[in-house]
N, C-alpha and C positions, 0 to 999 in steps of 0.2 A: 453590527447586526445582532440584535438579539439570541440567544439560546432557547432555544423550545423543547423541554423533557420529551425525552422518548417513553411514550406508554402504548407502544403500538402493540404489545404482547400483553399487555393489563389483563385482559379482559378475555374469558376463555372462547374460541374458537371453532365453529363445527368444523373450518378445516382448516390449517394453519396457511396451502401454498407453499410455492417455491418460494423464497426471499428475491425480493427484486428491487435495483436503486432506483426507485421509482418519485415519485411528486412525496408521499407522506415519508418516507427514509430522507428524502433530502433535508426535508423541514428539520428533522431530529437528528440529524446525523453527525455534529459537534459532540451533544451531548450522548449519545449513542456507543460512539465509538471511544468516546472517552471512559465512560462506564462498565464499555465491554474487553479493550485492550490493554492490558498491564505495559506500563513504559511508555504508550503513544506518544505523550507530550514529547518525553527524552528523546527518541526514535526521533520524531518530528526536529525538533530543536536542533541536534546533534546532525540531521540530513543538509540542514542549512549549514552547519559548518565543515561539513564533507566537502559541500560546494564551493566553498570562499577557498578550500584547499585544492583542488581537482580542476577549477573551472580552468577551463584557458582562451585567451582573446581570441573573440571574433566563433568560436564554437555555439554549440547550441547544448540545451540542456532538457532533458525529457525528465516529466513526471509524469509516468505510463501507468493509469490508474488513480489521476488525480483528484476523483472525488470532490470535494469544496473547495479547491488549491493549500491547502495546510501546507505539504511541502514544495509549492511552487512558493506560495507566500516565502518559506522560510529560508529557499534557495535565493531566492530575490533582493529578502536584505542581507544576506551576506555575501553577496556577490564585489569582488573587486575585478576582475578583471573588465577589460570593456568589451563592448560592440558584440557581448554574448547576447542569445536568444532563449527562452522559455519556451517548451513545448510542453503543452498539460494532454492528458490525452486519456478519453473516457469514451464506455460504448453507452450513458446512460444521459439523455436528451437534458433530463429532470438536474442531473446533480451540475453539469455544465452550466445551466441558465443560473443558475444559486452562485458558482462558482466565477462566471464571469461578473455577477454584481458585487461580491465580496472582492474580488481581484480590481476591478473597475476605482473600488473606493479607496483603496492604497495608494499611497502618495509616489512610488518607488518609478521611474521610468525603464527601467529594465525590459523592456517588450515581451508581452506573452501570449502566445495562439495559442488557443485553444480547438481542439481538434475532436470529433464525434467520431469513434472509430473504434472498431475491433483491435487487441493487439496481435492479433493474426495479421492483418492487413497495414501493419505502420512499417514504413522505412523510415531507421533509424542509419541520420548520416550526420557526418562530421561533427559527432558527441562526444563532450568530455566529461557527462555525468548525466548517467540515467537510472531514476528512481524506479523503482516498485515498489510502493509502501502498500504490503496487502492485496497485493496483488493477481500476483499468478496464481494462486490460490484458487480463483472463481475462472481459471482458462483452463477449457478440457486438457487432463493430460496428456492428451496424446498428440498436444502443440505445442508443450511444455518447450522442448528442445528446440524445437525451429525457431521459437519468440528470442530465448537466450543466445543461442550462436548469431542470429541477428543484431542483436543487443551490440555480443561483441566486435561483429565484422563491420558496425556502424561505428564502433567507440576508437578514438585517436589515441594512439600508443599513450600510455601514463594517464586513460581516462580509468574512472571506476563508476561500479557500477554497486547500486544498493539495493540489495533485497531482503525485505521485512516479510514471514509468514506466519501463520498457524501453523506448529511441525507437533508432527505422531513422534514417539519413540518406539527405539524396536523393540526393547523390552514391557512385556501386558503391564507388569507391578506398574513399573515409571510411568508409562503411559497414562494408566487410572490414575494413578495417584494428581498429575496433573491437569489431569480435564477436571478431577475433584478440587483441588486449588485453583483454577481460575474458575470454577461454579464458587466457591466461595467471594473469590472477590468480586463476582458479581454482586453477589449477596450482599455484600458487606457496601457495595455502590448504590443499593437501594432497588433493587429486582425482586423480585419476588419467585418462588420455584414455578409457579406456574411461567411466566416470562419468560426463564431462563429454558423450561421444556420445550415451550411453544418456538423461539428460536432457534432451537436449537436443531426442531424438527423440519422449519420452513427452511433451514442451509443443509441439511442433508442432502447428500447429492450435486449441491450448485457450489457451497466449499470442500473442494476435497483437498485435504494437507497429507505433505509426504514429510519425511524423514531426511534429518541433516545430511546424511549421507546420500540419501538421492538429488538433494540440491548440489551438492559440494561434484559429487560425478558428476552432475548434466554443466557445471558450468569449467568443470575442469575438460571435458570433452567441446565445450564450445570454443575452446581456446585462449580460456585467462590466464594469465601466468599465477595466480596465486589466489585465496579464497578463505575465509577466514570469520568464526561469528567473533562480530564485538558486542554484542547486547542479547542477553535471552531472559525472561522472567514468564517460570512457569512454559505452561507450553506455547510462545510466542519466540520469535528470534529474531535478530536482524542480520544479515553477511554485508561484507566488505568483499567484492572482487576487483581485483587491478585488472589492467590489459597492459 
């Protein structure tokens, strides 16, 4: 399937709106997010081989937040184990329907539901690897914790779990200085500052990013035995949790 440039911020705005994954995000949202997130590809890539390590027969496998399936795709072919299942699982009507046609044209038999749902409302059962890529981010925080102890009280001893986000630091210098290096490498991916103002205005509010250490508590209190970043570039991060 094609790539379609994202220019939905081009052009100035009498009012930018919430950001929503709606019909025009989905069209652009390969190219989008690849523009906008330092690492994705890696993240993405390297999620797929969490999986082919973690998976276990006959389990199931969530990508909560799966957007276009990038890491369902990627879980998919490196899966060895058998008779697992793919769970993709998104609240946005638009990015699903994209997502089951992209997933539809893959040759991989690995079976994958696709699900319309809040991640408020998902039971997560007999999982040996469940993603967030980008996720919790856009879930009010004050669900933050109920979604992860879930996570874990779903996930099968020696399952893990992956969570990728937009993270603050707690120091203002580090902080600035980071939000200023990923507005540059936007720049440098071909945005323009108007672009980069305009969304950054219309996620105000609908992404809100905490701090490694409020991740690292909320999932050491959900009951992981262990938690850990292996990937950060700039203010983006991924963890690693065991169960």
């Amino acid at each position: 399937m094609s790539e379609t440039r994202d220019t939905i911020y081009a052009d100035p705005l009498r009012a930018t709106g919430l950001f929503a994954f709606d019909a025009k995000v989905a069209e652009v949202f390969p190219d989008m997010i690849q523009r906008s997130v330092p690492g994705y590809a890696t993240i993405v890539a390297m999620t797929g081989l969490l999986a082919q390590r973690y998976a276990s027969a006959g389990s199931r496998l969530y990508d909560l937040g799966c957007s276009l399936g990038a890491s369902t795709l990627a879980m998919r072919a490196n899966l060895e184990s058998s008779d697992c299942r793919i769970v993709g699982v998104d609240n946005s009507s638009a990015m699903l329907a994209r997502a089951r046609q992209i997933i539809d044209a893959d040759d991989n038999t690995t079976p994958v539901d696709l699900l319309c749902a809040d991640l408020a409302d998902v039971a997560i059962e007999d999982a040996s690897v469940v993603v967030l890529n980008f996720t919790l981010q856009f879930v009010p925080p004050a669900q933050r914790d109920a979604v992860i102890a879930r996570i874990c009280d779903g996930l099968r001893p020696g399952g893990i779990m992956v969570l990728s986000e937009k993270v603050i630091f707690e120091d203002a210098h580090l902080d600035a200085l980071n939000i200023d290096l990923h507005h540059e490498f936007k720049r440098a991916n071909g945005y323009s500052d108007l672009e980069i103002a305009q969304k950054r205005a219309a996620l105000e509010n609908v992404l809100v990013p905490e701090s490694l250490a409020r991740h690292r508590q909320r999932i050491s209190d959900a009951g992981f035995s262990a938690c850990d970043v292996w990937f950060q570039c700039f203010n983006f991060a991924s963890l690693i949790a065991l169960k």
